[in-house]
C-alpha positions as CSV (number, residue, x, y, z in Angstrom):
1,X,4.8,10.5,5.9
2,X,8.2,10.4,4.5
3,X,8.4,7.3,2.1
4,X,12.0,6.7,2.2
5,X,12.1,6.5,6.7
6,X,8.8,4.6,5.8
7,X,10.2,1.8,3.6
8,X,13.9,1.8,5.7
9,X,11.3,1.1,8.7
10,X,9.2,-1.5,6.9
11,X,12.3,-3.3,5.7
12,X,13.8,-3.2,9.3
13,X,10.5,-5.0,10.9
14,X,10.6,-7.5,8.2
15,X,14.6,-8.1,8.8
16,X,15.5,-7.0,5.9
17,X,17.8,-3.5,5.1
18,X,18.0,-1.8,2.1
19,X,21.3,-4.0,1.0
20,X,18.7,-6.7,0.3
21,X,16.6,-4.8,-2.5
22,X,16.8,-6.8,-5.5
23,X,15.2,-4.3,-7.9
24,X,13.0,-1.7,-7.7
25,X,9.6,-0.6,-9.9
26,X,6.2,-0.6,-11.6
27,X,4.5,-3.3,-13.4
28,X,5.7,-1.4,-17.0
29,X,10.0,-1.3,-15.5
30,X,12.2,-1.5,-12.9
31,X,14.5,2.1,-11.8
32,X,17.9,2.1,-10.5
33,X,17.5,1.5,-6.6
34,X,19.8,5.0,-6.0
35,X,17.0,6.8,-7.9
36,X,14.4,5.4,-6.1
37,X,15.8,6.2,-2.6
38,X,16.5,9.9,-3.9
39,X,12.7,10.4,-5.2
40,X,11.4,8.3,-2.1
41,X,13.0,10.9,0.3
42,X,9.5,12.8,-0.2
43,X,6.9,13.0,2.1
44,X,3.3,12.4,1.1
45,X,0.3,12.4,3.2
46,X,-1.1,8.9,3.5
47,X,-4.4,9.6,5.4
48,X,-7.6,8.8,3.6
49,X,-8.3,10.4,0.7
50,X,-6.7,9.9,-2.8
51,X,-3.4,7.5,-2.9
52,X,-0.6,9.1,-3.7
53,X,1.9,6.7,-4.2
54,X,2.4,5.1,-7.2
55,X,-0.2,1.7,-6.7
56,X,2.5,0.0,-8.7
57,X,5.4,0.6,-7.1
58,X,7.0,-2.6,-5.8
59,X,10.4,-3.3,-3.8
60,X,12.1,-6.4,-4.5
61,X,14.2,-9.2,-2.4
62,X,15.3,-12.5,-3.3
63,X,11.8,-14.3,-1.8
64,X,10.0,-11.0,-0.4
65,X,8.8,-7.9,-1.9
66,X,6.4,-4.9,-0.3
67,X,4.0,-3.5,-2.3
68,X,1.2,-0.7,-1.9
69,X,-1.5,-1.4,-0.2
70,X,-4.6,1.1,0.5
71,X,-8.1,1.3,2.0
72,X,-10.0,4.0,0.7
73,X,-7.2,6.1,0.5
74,X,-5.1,5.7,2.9
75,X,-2.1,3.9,1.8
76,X,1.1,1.8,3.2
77,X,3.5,-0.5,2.3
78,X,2.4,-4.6,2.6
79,X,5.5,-6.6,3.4
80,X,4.8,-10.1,1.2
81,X,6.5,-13.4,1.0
82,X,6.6,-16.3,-1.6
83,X,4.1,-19.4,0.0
84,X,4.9,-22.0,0.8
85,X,3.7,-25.1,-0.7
86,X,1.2,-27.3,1.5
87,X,2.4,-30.6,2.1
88,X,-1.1,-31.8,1.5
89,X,-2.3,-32.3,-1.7
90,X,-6.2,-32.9,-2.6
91,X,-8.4,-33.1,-5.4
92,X,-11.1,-30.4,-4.5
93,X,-14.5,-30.4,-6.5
94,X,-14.8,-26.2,-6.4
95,X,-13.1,-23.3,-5.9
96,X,-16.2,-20.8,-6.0
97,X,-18.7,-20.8,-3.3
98,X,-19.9,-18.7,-0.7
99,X,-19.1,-15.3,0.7
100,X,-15.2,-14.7,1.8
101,X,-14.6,-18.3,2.2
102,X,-11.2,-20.1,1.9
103,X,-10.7,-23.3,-0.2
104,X,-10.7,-25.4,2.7
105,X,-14.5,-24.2,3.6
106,X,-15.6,-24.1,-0.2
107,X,-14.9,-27.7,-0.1
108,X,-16.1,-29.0,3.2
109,X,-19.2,-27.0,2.4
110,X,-19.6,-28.7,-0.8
111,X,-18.5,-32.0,0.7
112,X,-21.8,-31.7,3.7
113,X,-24.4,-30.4,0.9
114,X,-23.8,-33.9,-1.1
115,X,-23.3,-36.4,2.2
116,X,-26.7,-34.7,3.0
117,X,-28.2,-35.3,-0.3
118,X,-26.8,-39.1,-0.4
119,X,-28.4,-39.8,3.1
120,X,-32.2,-38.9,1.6
């Protein structure tokens, strides 16, 4: 895999091009975006095995960035936006509970177990 084509490509699905890189870099700095587009015209092999890409490395837009994403080796880019706020608020009782669940199921969860427990 050749990460420069790789990242032009990932950009173009998203709608973005390379003229809307903000920065460019690694949780320690940033490197000049020219640098990084001359070092990313590599190829690297992004099967399963050991990652190769920096796991740091991070391209940056105004409200979007791609980071590195991998499953027991194999690696790709993972095109990620800023959320957006709900326009629900709640007071939740939890935020821990059960296997893989989302805050929504934490709570209604929670909120059963003690209607249950009322009703005895």
């Amino acid at each position: 895999m050749n990460l420069k084509k790789e990242t032009l490509q990932v950009l173009k699905d998203n709608g973005k091009t390379a003229e809307d890189i903000r920065w460019v870099g690694g949780s320690k700095y940033a490197i000049p975006t020219e640098l990084f587009w001359k070092l990313a015209d590599a190829e690297y092999y992004d099967g399963y095995g050991a990652q190769e890409v920096a796991t740091d490395l991070v391209v940056v837009g105004n409200d979007w960035w791609i980071e590195r994403a991998e499953y027991d080796g194999s690696e790709w880019w993972e095109f990620k936006t800023l959320p957006v706020k709900p326009l629900l608020e709640k007071n939740v009782v939890s935020v821990v509970g059960g296997m893989w669940s989302t805050l929504e199921e934490i709570d209604s969860e929670w909120e059963k177990e003690n209607e249950i427990g009322k009703c005895r």
